[in-house]
Structures are given as C-alpha cells and as structure tokens.
C-alpha positions as a Markdown table, in Angstrom:
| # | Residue | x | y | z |
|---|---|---|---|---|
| 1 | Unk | 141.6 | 101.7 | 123.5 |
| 2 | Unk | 140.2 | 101.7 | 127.1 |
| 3 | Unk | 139.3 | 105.5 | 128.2 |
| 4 | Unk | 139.2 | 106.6 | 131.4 |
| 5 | Unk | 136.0 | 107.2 | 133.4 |
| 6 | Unk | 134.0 | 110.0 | 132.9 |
| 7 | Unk | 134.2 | 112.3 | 136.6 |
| 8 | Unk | 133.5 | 115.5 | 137.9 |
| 9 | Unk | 137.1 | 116.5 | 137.1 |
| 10 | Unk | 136.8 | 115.3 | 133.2 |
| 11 | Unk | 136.7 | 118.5 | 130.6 |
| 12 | Unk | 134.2 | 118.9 | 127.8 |
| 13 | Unk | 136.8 | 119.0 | 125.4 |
| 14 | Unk | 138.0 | 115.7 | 125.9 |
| 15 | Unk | 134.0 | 114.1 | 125.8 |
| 16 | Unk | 133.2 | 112.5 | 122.1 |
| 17 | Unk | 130.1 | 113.2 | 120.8 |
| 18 | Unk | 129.1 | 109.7 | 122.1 |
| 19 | Unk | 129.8 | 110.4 | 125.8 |
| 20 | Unk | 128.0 | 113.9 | 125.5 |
| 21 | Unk | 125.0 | 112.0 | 124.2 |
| 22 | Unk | 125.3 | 109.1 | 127.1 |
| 23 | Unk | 125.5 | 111.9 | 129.6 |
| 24 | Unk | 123.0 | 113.8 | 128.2 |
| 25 | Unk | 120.8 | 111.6 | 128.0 |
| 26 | Unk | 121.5 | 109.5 | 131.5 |
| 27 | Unk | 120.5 | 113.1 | 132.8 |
| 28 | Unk | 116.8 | 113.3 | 130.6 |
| 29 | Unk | 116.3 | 109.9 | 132.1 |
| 30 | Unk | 117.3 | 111.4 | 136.1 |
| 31 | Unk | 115.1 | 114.4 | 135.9 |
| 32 | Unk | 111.8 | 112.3 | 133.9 |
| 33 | Unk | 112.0 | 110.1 | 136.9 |
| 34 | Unk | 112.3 | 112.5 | 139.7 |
| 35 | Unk | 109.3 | 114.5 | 138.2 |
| 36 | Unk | 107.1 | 111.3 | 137.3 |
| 37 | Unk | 108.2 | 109.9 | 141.0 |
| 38 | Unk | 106.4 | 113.1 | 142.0 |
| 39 | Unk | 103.3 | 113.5 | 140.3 |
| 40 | Unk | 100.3 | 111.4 | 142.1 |
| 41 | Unk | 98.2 | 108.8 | 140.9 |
| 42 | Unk | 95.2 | 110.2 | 139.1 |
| 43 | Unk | 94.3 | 106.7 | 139.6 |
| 44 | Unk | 94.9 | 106.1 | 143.0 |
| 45 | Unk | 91.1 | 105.2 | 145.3 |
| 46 | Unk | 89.2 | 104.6 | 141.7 |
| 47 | Unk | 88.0 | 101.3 | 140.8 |
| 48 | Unk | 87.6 | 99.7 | 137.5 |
| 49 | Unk | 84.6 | 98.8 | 136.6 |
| 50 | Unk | 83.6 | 95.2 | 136.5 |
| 51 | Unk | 83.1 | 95.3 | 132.5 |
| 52 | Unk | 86.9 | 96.3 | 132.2 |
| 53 | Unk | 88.5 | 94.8 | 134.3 |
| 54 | Unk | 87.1 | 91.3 | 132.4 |
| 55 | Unk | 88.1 | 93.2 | 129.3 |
| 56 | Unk | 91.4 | 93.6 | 130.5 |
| 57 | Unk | 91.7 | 90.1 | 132.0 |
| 58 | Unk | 90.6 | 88.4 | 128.9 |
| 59 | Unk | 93.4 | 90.3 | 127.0 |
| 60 | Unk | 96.0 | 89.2 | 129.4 |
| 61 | Unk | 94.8 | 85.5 | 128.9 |
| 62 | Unk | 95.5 | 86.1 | 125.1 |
| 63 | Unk | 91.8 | 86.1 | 124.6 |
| 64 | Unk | 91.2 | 87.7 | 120.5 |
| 65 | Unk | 90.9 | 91.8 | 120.6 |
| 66 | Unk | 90.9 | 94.0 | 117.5 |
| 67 | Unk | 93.6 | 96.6 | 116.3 |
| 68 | Unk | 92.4 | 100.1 | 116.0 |
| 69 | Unk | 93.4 | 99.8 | 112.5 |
| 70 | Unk | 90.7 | 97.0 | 112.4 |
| 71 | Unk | 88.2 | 98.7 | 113.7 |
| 72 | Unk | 88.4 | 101.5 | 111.9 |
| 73 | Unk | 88.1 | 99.9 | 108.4 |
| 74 | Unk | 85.0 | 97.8 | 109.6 |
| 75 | Unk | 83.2 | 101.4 | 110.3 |
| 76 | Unk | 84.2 | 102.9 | 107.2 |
| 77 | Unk | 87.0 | 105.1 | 108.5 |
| 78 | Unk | 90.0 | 104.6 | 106.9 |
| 79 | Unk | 91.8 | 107.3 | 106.4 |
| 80 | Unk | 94.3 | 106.2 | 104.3 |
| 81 | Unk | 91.5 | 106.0 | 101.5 |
C-alpha cells in the first residue's frame, strides 16, 4: 500500500502513530541542530597540551588504553561489590 506524502495540507487524523513519531522526531533533530549550530566553541583559540594530544594520537593509532571499568577495579573501586 503506497501512501501519499506527508504535506502542509495532510490532517492529523489521517498520520499513523509511525508518521507522528517520524515527524516528531525529524523536528527534535531540526531544532538540536539549529541551537547546537548556535552555541560557540568553548574550545575555540585553546590548545591541547602536548601530553594529550600524544595521548590522543596514540589512541587513534590503536595504541593499548584502559576502560574505566578497568581502572576502577585496579584502585579498589568497584562499585558493583
């Protein structure tokens, strides 16, 4: 069953659930990225500091890191204890 396109002119009534959902959310998604379009970079004129940055490279290059998870049972905090 092919339905017609969803317009201006279309009624609520004749929506499923499913298109209500679709439309709802294809209108979360418009707004998130006209208001995160608009906030500034906290980061922006900040460097990272040379420790980091070979932190971060060496993650990108698939070098070994630890889970948090990890981490946290080495030090004795698990919480799930």
């Amino acid at each position: 069953m092919n339905k017609a396109p969803i317009t201006d002119e279309t009624k609520l009534a004749d929506l499923t659930i499913g298109d209500l959902k679709g439309l709802l959310r294809e209108m979360m998604e418009s707004a998130l990225q006209d208001f995160m379009g608009s906030l500034p970079d906290p980061d922006q004129g900040k460097t990272i500091r040379p420790e980091i940055e070979a932190e971060l490279e060496g993650i990108e290059a698939g070098d070994s890191y630890h889970l948090l998870e990890e981490i946290k049972r080495t030090l004795g905090l698990d919480v799930n204890e």
